[in-house]
ZADREN-320732 format. One record per residue (C-alpha): residue number from 0; residue in three letters; y, x, z. Coordinates in nm, 2 decimals. Layout:
BEGIN
+--------+------+--------+--------+--------+
! gudren ! logu !      Y !      X !      Z !
+--------+------+--------+--------+--------+
!    NUM !  ALA !      Y !      X !      Z !
...
+--------+------+--------+--------+--------+
This chain:
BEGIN
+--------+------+--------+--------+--------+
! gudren ! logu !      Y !      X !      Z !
+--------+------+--------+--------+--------+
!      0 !  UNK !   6.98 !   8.18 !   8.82 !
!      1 !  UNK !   7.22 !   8.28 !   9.12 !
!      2 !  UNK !   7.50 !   8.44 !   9.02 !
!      3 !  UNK !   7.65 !   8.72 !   9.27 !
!      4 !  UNK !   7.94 !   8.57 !   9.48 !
!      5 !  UNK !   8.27 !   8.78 !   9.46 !
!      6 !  UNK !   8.32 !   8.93 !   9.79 !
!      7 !  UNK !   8.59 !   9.17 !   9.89 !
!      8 !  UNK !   8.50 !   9.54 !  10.03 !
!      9 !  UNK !   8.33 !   9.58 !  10.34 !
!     10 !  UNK !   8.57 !   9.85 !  10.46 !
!     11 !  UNK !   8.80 !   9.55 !  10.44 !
!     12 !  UNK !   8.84 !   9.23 !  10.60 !
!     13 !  UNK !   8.92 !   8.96 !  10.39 !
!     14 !  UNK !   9.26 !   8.76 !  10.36 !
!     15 !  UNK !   9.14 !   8.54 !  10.18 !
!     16 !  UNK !   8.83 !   8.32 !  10.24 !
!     17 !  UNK !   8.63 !   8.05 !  10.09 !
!     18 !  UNK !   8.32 !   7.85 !  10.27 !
!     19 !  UNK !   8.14 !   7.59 !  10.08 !
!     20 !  UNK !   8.46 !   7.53 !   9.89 !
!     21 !  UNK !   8.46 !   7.13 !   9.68 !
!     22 !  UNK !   8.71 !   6.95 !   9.51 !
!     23 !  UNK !   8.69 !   6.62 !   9.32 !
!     24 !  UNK !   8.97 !   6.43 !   9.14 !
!     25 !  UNK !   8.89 !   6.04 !   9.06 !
!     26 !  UNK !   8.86 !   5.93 !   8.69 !
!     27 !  UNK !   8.94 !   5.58 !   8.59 !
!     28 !  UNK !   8.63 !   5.36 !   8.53 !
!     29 !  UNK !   8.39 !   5.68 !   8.60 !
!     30 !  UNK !   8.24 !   5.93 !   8.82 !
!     31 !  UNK !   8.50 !   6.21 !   9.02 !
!     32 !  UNK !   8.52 !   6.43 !   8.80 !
!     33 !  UNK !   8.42 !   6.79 !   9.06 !
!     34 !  UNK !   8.68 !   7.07 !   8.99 !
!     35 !  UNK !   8.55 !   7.30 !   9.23 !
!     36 !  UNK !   8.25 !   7.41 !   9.36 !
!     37 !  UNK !   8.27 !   7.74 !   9.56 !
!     38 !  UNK !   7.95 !   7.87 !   9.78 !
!     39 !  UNK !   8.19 !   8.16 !   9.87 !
!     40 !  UNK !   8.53 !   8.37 !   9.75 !
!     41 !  UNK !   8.68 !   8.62 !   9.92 !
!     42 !  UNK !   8.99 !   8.86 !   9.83 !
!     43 !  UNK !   9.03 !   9.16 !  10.07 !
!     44 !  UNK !   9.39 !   9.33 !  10.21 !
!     45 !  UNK !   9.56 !   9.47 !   9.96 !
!     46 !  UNK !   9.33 !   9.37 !   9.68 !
!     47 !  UNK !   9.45 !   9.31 !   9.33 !
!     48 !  UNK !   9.26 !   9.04 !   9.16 !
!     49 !  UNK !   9.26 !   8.87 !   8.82 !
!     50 !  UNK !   9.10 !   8.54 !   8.79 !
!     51 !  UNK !   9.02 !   8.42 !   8.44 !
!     52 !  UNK !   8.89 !   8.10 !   8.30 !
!     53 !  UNK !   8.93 !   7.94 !   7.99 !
!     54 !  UNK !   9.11 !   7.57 !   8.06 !
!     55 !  UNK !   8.98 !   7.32 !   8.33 !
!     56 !  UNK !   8.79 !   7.61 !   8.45 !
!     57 !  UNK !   8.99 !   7.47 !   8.77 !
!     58 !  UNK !   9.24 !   7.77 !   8.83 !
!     59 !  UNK !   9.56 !   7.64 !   8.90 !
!     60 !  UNK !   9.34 !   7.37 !   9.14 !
!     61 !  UNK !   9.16 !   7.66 !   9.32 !
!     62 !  UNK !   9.52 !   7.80 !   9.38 !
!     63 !  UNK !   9.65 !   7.52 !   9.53 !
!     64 !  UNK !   9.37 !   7.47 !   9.74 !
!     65 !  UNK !   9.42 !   7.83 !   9.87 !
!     66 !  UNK !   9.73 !   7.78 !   9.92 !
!     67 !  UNK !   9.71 !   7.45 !  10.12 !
!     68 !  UNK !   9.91 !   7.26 !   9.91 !
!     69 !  UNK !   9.54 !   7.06 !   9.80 !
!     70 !  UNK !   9.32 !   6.98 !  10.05 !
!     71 !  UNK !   8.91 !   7.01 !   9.97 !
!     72 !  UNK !   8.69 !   6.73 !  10.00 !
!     73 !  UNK !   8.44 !   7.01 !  10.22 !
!     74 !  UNK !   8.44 !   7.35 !  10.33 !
!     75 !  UNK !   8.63 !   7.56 !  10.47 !
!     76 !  UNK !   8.96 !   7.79 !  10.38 !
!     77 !  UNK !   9.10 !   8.09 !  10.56 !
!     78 !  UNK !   9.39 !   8.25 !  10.54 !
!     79 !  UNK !   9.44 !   8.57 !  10.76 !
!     80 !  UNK !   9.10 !   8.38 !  10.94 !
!     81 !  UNK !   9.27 !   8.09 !  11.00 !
!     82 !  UNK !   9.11 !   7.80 !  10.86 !
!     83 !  UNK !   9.41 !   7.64 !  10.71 !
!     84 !  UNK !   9.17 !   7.29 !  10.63 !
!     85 !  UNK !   9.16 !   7.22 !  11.00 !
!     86 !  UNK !   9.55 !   7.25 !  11.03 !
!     87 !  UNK !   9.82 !   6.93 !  11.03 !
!     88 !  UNK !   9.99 !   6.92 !  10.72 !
!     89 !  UNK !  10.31 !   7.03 !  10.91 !
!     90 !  UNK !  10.11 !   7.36 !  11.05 !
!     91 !  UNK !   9.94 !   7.39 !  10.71 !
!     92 !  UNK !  10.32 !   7.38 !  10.56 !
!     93 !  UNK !  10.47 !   7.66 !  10.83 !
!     94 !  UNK !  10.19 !   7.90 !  10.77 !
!     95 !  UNK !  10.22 !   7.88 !  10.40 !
!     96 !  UNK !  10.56 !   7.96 !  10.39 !
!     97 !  UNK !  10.49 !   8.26 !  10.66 !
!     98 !  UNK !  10.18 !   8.40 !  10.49 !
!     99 !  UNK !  10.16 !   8.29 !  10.09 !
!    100 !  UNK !  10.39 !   8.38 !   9.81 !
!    101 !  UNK !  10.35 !   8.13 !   9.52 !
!    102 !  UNK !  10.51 !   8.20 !   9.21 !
!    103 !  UNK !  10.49 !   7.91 !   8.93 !
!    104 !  UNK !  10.44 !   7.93 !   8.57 !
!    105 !  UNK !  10.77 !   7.74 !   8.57 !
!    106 !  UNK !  10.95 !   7.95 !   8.85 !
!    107 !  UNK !  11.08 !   7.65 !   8.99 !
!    108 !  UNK !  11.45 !   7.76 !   9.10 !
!    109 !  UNK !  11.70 !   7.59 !   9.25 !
!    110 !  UNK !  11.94 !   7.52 !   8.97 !
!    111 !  UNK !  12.24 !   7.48 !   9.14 !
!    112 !  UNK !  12.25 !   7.84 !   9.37 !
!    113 !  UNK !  12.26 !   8.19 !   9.25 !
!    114 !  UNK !  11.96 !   8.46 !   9.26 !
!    115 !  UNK !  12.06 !   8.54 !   9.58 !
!    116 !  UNK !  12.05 !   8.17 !   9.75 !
!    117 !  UNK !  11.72 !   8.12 !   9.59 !
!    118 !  UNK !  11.59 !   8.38 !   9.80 !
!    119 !  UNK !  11.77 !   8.27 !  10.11 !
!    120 !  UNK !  11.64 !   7.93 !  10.10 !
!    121 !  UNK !  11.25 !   8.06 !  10.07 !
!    122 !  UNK !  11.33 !   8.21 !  10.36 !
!    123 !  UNK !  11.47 !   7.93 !  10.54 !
!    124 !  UNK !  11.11 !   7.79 !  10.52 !
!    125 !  UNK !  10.95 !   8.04 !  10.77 !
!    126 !  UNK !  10.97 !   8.10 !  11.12 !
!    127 !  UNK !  11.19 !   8.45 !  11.06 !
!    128 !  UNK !  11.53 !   8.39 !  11.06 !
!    129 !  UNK !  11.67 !   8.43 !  10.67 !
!    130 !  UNK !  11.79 !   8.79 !  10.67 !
!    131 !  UNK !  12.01 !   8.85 !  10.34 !
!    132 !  UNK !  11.98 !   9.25 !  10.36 !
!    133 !  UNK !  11.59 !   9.20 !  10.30 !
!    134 !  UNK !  11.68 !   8.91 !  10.03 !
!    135 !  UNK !  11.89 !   9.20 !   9.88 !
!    136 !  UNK !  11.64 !   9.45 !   9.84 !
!    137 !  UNK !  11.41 !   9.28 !   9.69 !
!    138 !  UNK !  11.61 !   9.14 !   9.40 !
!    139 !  UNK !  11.69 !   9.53 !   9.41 !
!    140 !  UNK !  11.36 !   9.61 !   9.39 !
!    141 !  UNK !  11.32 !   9.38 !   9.06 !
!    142 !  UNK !  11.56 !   9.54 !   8.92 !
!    143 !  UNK !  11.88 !   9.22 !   8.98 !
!    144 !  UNK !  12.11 !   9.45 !   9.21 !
!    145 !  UNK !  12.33 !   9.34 !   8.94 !
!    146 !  UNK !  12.28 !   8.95 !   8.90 !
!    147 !  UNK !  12.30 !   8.87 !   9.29 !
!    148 !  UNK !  12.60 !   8.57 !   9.23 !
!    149 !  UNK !  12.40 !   8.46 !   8.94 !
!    150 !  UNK !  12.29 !   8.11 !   8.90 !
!    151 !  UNK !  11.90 !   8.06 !   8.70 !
!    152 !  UNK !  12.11 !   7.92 !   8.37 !
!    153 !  UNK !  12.32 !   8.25 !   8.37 !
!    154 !  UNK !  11.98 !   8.46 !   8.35 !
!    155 !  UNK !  11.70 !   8.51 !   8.10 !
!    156 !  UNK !  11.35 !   8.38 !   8.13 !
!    157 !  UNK !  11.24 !   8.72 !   8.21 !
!    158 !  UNK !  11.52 !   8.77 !   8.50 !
!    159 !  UNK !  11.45 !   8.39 !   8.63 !
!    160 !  UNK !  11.11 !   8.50 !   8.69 !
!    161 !  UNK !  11.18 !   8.80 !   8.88 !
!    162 !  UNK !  11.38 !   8.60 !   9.13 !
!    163 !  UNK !  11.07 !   8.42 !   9.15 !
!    164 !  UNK !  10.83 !   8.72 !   9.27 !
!    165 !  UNK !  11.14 !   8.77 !   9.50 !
!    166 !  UNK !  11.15 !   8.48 !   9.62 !
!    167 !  UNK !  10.77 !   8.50 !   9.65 !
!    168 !  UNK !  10.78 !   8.80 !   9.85 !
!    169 !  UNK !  11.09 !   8.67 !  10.07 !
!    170 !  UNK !  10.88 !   8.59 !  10.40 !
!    171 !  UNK !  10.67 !   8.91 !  10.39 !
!    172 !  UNK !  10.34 !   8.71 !  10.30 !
!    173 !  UNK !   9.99 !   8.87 !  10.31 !
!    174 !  UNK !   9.90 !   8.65 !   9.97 !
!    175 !  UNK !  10.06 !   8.64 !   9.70 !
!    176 !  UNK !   9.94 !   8.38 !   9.41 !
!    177 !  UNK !  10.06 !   8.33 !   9.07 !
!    178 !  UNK !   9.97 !   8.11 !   8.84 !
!    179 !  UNK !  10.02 !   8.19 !   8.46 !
!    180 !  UNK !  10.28 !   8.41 !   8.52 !
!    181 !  UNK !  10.36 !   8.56 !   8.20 !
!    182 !  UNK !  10.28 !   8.18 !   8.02 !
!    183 !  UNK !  10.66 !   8.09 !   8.01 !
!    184 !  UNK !  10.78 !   8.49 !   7.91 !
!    185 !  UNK !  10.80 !   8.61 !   7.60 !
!    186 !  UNK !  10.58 !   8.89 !   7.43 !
!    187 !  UNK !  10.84 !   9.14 !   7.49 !
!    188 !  UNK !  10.86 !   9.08 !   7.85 !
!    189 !  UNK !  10.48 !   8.95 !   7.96 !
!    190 !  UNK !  10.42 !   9.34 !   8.04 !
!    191 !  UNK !  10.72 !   9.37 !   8.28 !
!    192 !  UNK !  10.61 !   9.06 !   8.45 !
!    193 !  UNK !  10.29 !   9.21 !   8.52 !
!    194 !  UNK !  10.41 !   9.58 !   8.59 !
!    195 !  UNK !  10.65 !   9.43 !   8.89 !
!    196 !  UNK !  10.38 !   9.18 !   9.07 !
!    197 !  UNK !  10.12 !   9.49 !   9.05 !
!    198 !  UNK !  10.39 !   9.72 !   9.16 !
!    199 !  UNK !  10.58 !   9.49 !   9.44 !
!    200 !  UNK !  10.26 !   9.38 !   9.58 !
!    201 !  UNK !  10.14 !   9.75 !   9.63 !
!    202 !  UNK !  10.45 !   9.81 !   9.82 !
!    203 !  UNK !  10.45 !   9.53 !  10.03 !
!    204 !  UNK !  10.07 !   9.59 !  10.10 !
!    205 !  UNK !  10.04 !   9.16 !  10.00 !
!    206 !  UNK !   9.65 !   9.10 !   9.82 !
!    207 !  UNK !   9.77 !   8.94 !   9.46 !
!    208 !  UNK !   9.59 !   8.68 !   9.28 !
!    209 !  UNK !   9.68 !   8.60 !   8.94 !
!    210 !  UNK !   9.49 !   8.30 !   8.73 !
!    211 !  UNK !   9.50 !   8.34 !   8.35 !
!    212 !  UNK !   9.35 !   8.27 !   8.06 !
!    213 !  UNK !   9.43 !   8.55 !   7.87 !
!    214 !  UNK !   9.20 !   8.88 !   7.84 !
!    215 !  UNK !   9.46 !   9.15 !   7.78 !
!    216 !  UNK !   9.62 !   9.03 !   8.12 !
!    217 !  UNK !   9.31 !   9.01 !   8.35 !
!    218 !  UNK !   9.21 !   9.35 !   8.22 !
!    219 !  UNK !   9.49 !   9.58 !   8.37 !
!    220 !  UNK !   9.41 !   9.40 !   8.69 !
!    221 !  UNK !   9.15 !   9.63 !   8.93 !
!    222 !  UNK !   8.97 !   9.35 !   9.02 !
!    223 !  UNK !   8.83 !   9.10 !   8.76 !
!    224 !  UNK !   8.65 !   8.79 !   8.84 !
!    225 !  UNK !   8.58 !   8.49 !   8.55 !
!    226 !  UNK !   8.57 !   8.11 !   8.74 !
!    227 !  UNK !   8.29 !   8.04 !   8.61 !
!    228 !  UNK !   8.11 !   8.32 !   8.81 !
!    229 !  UNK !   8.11 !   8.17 !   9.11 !
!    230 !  UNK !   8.25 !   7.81 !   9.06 !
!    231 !  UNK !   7.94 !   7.61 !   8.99 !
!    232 !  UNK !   8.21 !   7.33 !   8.84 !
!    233 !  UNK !   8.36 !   7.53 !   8.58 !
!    234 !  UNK !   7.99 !   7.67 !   8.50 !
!    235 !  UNK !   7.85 !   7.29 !   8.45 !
!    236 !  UNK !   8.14 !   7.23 !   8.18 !
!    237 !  UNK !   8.16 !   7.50 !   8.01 !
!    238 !  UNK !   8.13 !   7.48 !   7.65 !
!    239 !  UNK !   7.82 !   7.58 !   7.47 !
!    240 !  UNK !   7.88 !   7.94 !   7.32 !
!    241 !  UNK !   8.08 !   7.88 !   6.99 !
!    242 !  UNK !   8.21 !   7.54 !   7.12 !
!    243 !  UNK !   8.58 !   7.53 !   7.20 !
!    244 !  UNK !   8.67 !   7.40 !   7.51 !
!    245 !  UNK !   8.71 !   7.05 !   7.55 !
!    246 !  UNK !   9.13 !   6.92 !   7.57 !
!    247 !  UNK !   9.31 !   6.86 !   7.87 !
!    248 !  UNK !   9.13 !   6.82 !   8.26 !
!    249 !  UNK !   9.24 !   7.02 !   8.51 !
!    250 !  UNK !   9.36 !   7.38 !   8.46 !
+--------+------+--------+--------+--------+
């Protein structure tokens, strides 16, 4: 049976856009192994979304392939409507750092400059010129007005992540997607995490899309969506109803 294909608002145009979305990754002496098999997935301005799967559901791969880091073996994916497939890898490169905030379950800093620098580099990558007043806000905003001249090895995990929304945020994107976030944080901070990308993205206006595989995240999320509702791949492999999931593939 068809299952109904998440689709933002029609009051509002969608950021994000996927057409006949596939994705295969080779397997020694076998078959590819399909990861992703989108009909359609949209995420409208502004929109909040949670994406949940349970492991090899293909999250972290549908968020590369958003964010043109992956390239799909067929269809098509838009950003702002531009179909970032079509694009050279050094266009595809330029418009990601212009338009889509990525922040990693392991943040990813640069351990040899402060909070501060880490935000000025990300902004070295788009076509603005870096602009340390807005770098400065934002690590105001995340509540590091205090831990500017820091370096990622003088901060917790909790404060190296918010550099990493900031950082995320530093070229004014319309996207922003993280993966895992609150995977690397500790129980006492997973709720802050979430509180400042729901919070930072409402401010900035940016549609947020988070992968996780945890219930008690996607649920304070406005927007809900499970993988295997409209990715046909993570629908073929899933388990059998009380079967765990099978170990490792892709997440």
């Amino acid at each position: 049976m068809e299952t109904d294909v998440p689709s933002p608002p029609a009051a509002l145009p969608p950021v994000i856009e996927l057409t006949g979305v596939r994705k295969a990754f080779a397997v020694p002496g076998g078959e590819p192994l399909t990861i992703l098999d989108i009909p359609a997935f949209a995420v409208a301005a502004g929109e909040l979304v949670a994406l949940e799967g349970q492991s090899g559901s293909g999250k972290s791969t549908l968020l590369n392939v958003i964010a043109g880091i992956l390239r799909p073996d067929a269809g098509s994916v838009k950003i702002g409507g531009i179909d970032i497939v079509k694009l050279a890898e050094p266009m595809r490169d330029r418009l990601r750092a212009d338009r889509v905030g990525l922040v990693f379950q392991q943040f990813n800093l640069l351990p040899g400059f402060t909070a501060l620098e880490n935000v000025l580099v990300a902004m070295g990558f788009g076509s603005r010129p870096a602009d340390r007043g807005r770098a400065e806000a934002l690590l105001a905003a995340v509540g590091l007005a205090d831990r500017l001249h820091h370096k990622p090895a003088a901060l917790s995990i909790g404060q190296q992540q918010r550099v990493a929304v900031a950082r995320a945020l530093a070229n004014r994107p319309r996207v922003l997607l993280a993966d895992e976030p609150t995977a690397s944080i500790d129980p006492a901070h997973q709720q802050q995490v979430i509180d400042l990308l729901q919070t930072t993205c409402r401010d900035e206006q940016v549609s947020l899309v988070v992968v996780t595989h945890a219930p008690d995240v996607a649920a304070q999320f406005p927007v809900r969506y499970r993988l295997e509702d409209f990715n046909r791949a993570a629908a073929v492999h899933a388990p059998a109803a009380g079967q765990p999931a099978a170990a490792g593939g892709q997440s």
